[in-house]
N, C-alpha and C positions, 0 to 999 in steps of 0.2 A: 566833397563836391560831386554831383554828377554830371554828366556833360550830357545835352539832349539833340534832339533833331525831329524832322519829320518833312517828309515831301510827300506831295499830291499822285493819286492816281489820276489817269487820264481816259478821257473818251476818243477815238478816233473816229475824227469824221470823213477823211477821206482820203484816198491816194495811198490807202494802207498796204505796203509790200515793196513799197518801190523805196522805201530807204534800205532794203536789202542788198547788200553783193550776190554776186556781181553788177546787176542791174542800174545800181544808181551810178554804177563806176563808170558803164559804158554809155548808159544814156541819159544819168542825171534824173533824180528824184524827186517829188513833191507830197506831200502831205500837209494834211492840217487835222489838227490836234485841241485839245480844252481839256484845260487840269477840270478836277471834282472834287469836292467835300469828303473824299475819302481816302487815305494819307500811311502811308507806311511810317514806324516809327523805330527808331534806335535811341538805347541810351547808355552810356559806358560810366561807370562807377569805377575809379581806382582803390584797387584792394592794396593789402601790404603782406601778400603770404603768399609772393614768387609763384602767384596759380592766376591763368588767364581761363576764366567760364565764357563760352560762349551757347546760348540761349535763345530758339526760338520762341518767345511765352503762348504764340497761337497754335506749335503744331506740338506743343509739348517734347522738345526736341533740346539736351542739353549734353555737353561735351565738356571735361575738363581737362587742363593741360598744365604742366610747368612750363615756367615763364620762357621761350624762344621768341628767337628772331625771323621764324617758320611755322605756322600751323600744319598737319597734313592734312591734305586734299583728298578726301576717300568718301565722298559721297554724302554726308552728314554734314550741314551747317557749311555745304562750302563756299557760297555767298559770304557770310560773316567773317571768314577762314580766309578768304580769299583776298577780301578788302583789306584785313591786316596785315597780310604777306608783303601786299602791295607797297602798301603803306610805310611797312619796313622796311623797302626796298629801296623806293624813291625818298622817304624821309625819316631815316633809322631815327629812333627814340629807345631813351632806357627808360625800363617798367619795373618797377616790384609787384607787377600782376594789376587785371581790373575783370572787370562783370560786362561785357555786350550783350544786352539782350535787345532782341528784336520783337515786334509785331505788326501785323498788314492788315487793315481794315476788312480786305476780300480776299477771298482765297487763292494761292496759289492754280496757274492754269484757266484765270478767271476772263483773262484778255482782255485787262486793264491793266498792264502793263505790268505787274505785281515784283516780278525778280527785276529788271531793271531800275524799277523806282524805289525797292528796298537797297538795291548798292548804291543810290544816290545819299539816300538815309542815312546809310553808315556812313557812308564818307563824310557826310557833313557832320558828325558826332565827331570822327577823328579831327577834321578841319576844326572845330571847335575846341577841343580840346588839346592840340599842336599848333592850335594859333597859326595856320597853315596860308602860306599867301597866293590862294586860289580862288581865282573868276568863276562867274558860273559855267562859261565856256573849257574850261580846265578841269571841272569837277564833273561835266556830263561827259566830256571826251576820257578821262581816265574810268571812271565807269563804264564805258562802252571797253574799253582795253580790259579792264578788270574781266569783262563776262566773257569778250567773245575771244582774246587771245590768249588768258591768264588760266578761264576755263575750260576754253571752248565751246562754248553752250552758242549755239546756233541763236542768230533772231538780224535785229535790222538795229536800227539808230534813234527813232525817235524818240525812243519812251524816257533812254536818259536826260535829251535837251526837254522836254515836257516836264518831267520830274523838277527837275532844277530850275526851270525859267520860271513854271507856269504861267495860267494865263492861256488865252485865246491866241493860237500862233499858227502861221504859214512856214512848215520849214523846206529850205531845199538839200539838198543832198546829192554830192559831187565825189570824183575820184578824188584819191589819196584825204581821204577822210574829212575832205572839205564840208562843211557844217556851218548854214545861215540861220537862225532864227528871225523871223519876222512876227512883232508884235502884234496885234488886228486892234487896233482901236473902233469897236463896233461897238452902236451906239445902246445904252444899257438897255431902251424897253424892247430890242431886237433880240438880248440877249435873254431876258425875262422872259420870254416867248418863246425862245428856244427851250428855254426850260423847264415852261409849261408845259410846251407840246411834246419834249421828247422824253418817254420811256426807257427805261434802263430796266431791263429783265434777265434775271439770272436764270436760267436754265437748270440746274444744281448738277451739270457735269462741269468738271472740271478736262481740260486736254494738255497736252504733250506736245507744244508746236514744232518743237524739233522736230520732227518727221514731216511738217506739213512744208516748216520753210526750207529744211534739206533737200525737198523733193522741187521747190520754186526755184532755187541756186541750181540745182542740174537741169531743170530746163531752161534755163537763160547760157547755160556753158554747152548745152546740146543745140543750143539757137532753137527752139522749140518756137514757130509763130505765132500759135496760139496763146500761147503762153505769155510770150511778150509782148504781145502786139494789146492782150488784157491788160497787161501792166499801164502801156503806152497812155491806154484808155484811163486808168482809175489816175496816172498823174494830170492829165484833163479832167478828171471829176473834183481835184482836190482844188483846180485853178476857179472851178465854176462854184464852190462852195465858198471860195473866199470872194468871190463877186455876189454872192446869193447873199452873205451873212452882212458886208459891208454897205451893200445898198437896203438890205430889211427887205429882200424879194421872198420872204419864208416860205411862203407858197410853194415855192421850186424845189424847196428844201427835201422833203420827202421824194421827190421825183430823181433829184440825185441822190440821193441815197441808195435807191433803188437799183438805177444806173450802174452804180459800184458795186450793188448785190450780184448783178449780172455777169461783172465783168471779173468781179472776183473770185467765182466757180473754176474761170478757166485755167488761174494760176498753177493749181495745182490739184490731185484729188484727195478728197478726204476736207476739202474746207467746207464742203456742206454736206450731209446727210439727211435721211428719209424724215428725220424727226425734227431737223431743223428745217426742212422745207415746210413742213405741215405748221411748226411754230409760224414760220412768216405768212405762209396762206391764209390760217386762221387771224393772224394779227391783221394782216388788208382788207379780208371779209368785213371787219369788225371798226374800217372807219380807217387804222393806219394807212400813209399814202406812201409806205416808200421804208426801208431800216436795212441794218446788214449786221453781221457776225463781228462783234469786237475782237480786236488782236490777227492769229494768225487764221482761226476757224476752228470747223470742230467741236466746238461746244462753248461751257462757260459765259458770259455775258452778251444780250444783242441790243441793241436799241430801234428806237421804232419812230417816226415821224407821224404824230398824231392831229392832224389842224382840228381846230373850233374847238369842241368839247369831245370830239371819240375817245381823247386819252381814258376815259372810264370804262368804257366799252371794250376796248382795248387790251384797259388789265384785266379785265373781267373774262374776256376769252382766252388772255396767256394764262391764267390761274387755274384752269383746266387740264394743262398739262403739267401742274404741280411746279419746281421752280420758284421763284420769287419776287416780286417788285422791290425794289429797290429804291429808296428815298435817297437825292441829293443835291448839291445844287452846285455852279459853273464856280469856281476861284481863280482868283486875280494872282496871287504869291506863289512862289515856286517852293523852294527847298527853303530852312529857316531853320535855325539850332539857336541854343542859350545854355546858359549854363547855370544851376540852381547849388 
């Protein structure tokens, strides 16, 4: 038997940073979020030769071990590493060995969420195959403990509830790790439209958001006003986006976006640069009315609000600066495993 899995990457459409600490602890966060057609994937084979492989198949990256009840944690595969630790920890199982291998539709750094939604991935392979009695809200909250306490890897909340719900959602984001998902029942030729008009452009850098969200957490512990008072702004832009998207007001849509462009510069430096300024100048020239930097910044993927027909125009001026369009479309499903 193999056990499978797979959860969606996601688009951020607004209030992105403010599910970070300290920020959302002291003044409560909002975002809004939509899975995409493009899916991180896990799948665990049990062996019988007391050897656990663990396997990235996209970054060509593979590690083997005899069978414990601890991986080491040293830099290589420690996502996949990690999530079994876990797993061992809170729901010990005996093994004569198995195969986890991984792979991400986009690359790693690509800010779509990619290391988050790959430890939803896995978990739902383990869950699948432990027969584990966990909610979705069980499995995005233990993924969130797995990255940010188990490895410490700096980031915020979202991408795990994303991962695992999908779908079109408003989430908030409260002290002691409070965590609301709100569905958006928006109506489908709104959402058709959305996804006509918006642009998904890879840039082909990839970044390092650790440095960018380390640097957002000490200005909110430093009381930095700028800083948070931007924040303050982009959880107002996430509230206006789910007013925008629920009544089919599209038109506005690129204007908030834009809005969040603005206000997301101030969080921290290094979320935008010279090259990414000139991508969004060139992308408005050319008919976009409004996009911002997906995930923390820095590079990796941007999206762009494009009304009427400029989307053509659009790509035709980002494919100038090399990079690439990106084909996809909005999903309804979150996280989903079977077993074959």
């Amino acid at each position: 038997m193999i056990y499978r899995s797979k959860a969606p990457l996601r688009i951020g459409l607004a209030g992105g940073g403010t599910d970070v600490s300290p920020y959302c602890d002291l003044y409560g966060g909002a975002i809004l979020n939509a899975t995409i057609s493009l899916y991180a994937h896990a799948s665990i084979e049990p062996l019988d030769n007391n050897t656990i492989i663990v396997e990235a198949l996209d970054r060509k990256e593979i590690e083997t071990h005899s069978v414990a009840n601890k991986l080491p944690i040293n830099g290589t595969l420690n996502l996949l590493k990690g999530v079994y630790n876990r797993i061992q920890k809170e729901y010990p199982f005996q093994t004569n060995g198995f195969r986890l291998s991984t792979f991400v539709d986009a690359p790693a750094g690509s800010g779509l969420g990619t290391s988050s939604t790959l430890v939803v991935a896995i978990l739902g392979a383990f869950v699948e195959m432990l027969k584990l009695p966990l909610g979705d809200y069980d499995i995005a909250h233990l993924a969130y403990e797995i990255e940010r306490n188990d490895l410490s890897l700096a980031g915020g909340r979202q991408d795990q509830y994303a991962a695992t719900f999908g779908g079109v959602n408003f989430m908030e984001f409260y002290e002691n790790d409070k965590v609301i998902v709100n569905p958006l029942r928006i109506r489908s030729q709104y959402i058709n439209e959305l996804e006509n008009n918006l642009v998904l452009y890879f840039t082909d850098t990839s970044r390092e958001s650790a440095a960018i969200i380390t640097e957002q957490v000490k200005n909110v512990h430093a009381k930095n006003e700028k800083s948070i008072e931007a924040m303050h702004h982009l959880k107002d832009q996430a509230r206006m986006m789910k007013e925008a998207l629920l009544k089919g007001k599209l038109p506005a849509i690129g204007e908030i976006l834009d809005y969040g462009f603005q206000q997301k510069r101030q969080m921290a430096a290094n979320i935008s640069n010279s090259r990414i300024e000139e991508i969004y100048e060139a992308a408005k020239a050319a008919g976009a009315s409004g996009g911002k930097i997906s995930g923390a910044g820095g590079g990796g993927f941007m999206i762009f609000y494009c009304p009427g027909n400029s989307c053509y125009a659009v790509k035709e001026a980002l494919l100038q600066f090399g990079g690439q369009i990106k084909n996809y479309a909005f999903t309804n499903e979150g996280l989903r495993s079977w077993t074959v």
